[in-house]
C-alpha positions as CSV (number, residue, x, y, z in Angstrom):
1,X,-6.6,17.7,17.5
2,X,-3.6,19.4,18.2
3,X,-2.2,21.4,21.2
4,X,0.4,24.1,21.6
5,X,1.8,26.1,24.8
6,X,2.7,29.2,23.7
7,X,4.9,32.0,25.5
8,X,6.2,35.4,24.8
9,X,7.0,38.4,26.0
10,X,7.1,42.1,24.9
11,X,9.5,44.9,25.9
12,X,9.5,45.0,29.8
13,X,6.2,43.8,30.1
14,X,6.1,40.4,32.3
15,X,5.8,36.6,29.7
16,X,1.9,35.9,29.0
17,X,1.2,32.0,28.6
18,X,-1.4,31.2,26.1
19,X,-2.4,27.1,25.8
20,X,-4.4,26.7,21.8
21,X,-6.2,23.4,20.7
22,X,-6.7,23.3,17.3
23,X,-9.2,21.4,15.7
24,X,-8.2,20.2,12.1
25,X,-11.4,19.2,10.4
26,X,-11.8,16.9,7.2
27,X,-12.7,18.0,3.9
28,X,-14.3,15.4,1.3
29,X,-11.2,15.4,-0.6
30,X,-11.0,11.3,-1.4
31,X,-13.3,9.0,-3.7
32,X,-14.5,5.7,-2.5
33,X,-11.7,2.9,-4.0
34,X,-13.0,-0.6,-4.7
35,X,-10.9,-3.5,-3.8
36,X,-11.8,-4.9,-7.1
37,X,-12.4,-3.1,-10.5
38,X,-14.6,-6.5,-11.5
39,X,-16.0,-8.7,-9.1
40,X,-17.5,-12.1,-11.1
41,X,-19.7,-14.8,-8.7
42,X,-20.9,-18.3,-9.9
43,X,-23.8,-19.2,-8.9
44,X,-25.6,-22.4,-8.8
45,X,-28.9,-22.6,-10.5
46,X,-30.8,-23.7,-7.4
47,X,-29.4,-21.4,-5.4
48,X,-31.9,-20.6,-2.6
49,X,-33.7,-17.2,-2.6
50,X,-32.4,-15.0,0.0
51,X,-28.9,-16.2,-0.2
52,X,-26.0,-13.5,0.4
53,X,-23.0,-14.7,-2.4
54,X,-21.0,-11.8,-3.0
55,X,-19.9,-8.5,-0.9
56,X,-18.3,-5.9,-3.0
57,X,-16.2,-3.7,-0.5
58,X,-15.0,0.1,-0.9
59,X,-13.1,2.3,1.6
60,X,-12.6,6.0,2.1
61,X,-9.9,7.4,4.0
62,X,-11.9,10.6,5.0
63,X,-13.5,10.8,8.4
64,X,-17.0,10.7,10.0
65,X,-19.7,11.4,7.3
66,X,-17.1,12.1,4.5
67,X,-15.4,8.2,4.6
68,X,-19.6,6.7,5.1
69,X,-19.9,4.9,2.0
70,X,-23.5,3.7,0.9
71,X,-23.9,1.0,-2.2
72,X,-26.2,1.1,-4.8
73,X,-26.8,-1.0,-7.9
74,X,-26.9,1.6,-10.9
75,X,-29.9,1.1,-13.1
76,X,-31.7,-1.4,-10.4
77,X,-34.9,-1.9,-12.5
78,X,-32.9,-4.1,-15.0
79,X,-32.3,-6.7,-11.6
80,X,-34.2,-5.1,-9.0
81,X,-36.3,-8.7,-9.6
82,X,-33.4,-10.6,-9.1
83,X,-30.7,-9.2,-7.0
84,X,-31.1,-6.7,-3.8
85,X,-27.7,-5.3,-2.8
86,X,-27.1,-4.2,1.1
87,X,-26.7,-0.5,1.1
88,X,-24.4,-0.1,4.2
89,X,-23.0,-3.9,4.3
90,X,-22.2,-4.2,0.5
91,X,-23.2,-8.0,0.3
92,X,-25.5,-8.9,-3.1
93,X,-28.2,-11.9,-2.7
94,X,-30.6,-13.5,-4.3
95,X,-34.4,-12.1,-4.6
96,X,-35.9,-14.6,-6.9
97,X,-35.0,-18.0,-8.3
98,X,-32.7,-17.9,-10.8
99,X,-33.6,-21.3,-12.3
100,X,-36.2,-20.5,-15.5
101,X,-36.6,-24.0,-17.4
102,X,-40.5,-22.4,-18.7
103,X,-42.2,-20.9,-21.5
104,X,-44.7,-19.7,-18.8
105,X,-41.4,-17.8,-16.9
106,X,-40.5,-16.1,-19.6
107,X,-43.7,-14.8,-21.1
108,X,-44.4,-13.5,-17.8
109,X,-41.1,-11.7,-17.9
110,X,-39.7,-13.5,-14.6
111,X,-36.4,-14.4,-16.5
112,X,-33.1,-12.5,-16.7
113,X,-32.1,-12.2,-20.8
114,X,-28.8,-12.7,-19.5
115,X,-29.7,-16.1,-17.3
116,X,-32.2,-17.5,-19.6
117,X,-31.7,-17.0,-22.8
118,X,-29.1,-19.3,-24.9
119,X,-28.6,-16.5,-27.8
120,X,-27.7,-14.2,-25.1
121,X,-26.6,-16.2,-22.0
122,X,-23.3,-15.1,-20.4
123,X,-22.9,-13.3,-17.5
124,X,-25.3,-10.8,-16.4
125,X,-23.1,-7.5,-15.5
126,X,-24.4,-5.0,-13.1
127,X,-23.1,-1.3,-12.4
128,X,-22.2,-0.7,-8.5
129,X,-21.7,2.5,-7.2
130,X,-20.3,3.7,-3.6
131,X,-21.3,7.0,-2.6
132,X,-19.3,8.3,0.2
133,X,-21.6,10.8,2.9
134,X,-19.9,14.1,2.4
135,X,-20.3,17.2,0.6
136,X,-20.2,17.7,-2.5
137,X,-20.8,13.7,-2.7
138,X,-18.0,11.6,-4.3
139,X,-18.3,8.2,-5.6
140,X,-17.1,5.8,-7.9
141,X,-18.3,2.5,-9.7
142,X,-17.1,-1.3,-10.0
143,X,-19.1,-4.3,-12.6
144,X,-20.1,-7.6,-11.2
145,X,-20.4,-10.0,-13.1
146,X,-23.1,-13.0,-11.9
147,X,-22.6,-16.0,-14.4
148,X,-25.1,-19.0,-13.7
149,X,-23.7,-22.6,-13.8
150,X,-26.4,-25.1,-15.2
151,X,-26.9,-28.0,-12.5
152,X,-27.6,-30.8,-15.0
C-alpha cells in the first residue's frame, strides 16, 4: 500500500490538497519452486506405520491465496496403500508396513512391485505436485524416490 500527498493549483484559483492510498494487488504471476527437483528417503523395513520420513517443501512468492500451496501425490492409487502425504504441511509417512516377507501379502495385493519384488525392486518413485491457491491455478511437480533398506 502506497500513499501520496498531492498539490496543485490552477490559474488564480487557491492550491487544492488531495491525499491517495493506492492499493497494489497481486496477480498469480509465479509457479510453486521446489527446493529439490528429486527428493530420495531410505527407509528401514520395520519402519513403524504412521511414521513422518520425508517433507518435500515448495514456496511461492505471491501473496495471500495466490503463494497457498497445497501438495498432492499425482496418481495416489498406485500408493495411496502405502504412503499419505500432508496436504498443507508437505511431510510423507507411512500408511502400511512396508515389510512383505509372504506369499499370502502378495496374493492379496498388500505389496508395493517396487518394495517387494526382486525382478523389479528399486526405488519406488512417486509424482508430487504443489498447487498454489490462485486463479488460474499454477503448479509444478518434484519425484521422490522411497528406496527400502533390507534389515537382515
Amino acid at each position: 500500500m502506497k500513499f501520496f500527498n498531492i498539490s496543485g493549483n490552477y490559474e488564480n484559483l487557491p492550491t487544492g490538497y488531495l491525499s491517495l492510498k493506492v492499493n497494489v494487488l497481486d496477480i498469480n504471476d509465479n509457479p510453486p519452486i521446489f527446493t529439490k527437483n528429486q527428493y530420495i528417503s531410505n527407509l528401514n523395513e520395520t519402519i513403524e506405520v504412521g511414521t513422518e520420513f520425508l517433507q518435500v517443501i515448495a514456496s511461492d512468492p505471491d501473496s495471500g491465496k495466490n503463494g497457498r500451496l497445497t501438495y498432492h501425490i499425482v496418481h495416489p492409487d498406485n500408493y495411496a496403500s502405502h504412503f499419505a502425504l500432508n496436504p498443507d504441511t508437505g511431510w510423507m509417512r507411512t500408511r502400511a508396513s512396508l515389510r512383505c516377507r509372504t506369499k499370502r501379502q502378495v496374493a492379496e495385493n498388500r505389496c508395493l512391485p517396487c518394495l517387494s519384488d526382486p525382478s523389479r525392486r528399486g526405488p519406488c518413485s512417486l509424482t508430487v505436485v504443489a498447487r498454489d491457491g490462485g486463479a488460474p491455478q499454477q503448479s509444478s511437480q518434484t519425484v521422490v524416490k522411497v528406496k527400502l533398506l533390507d534389515t537382515n
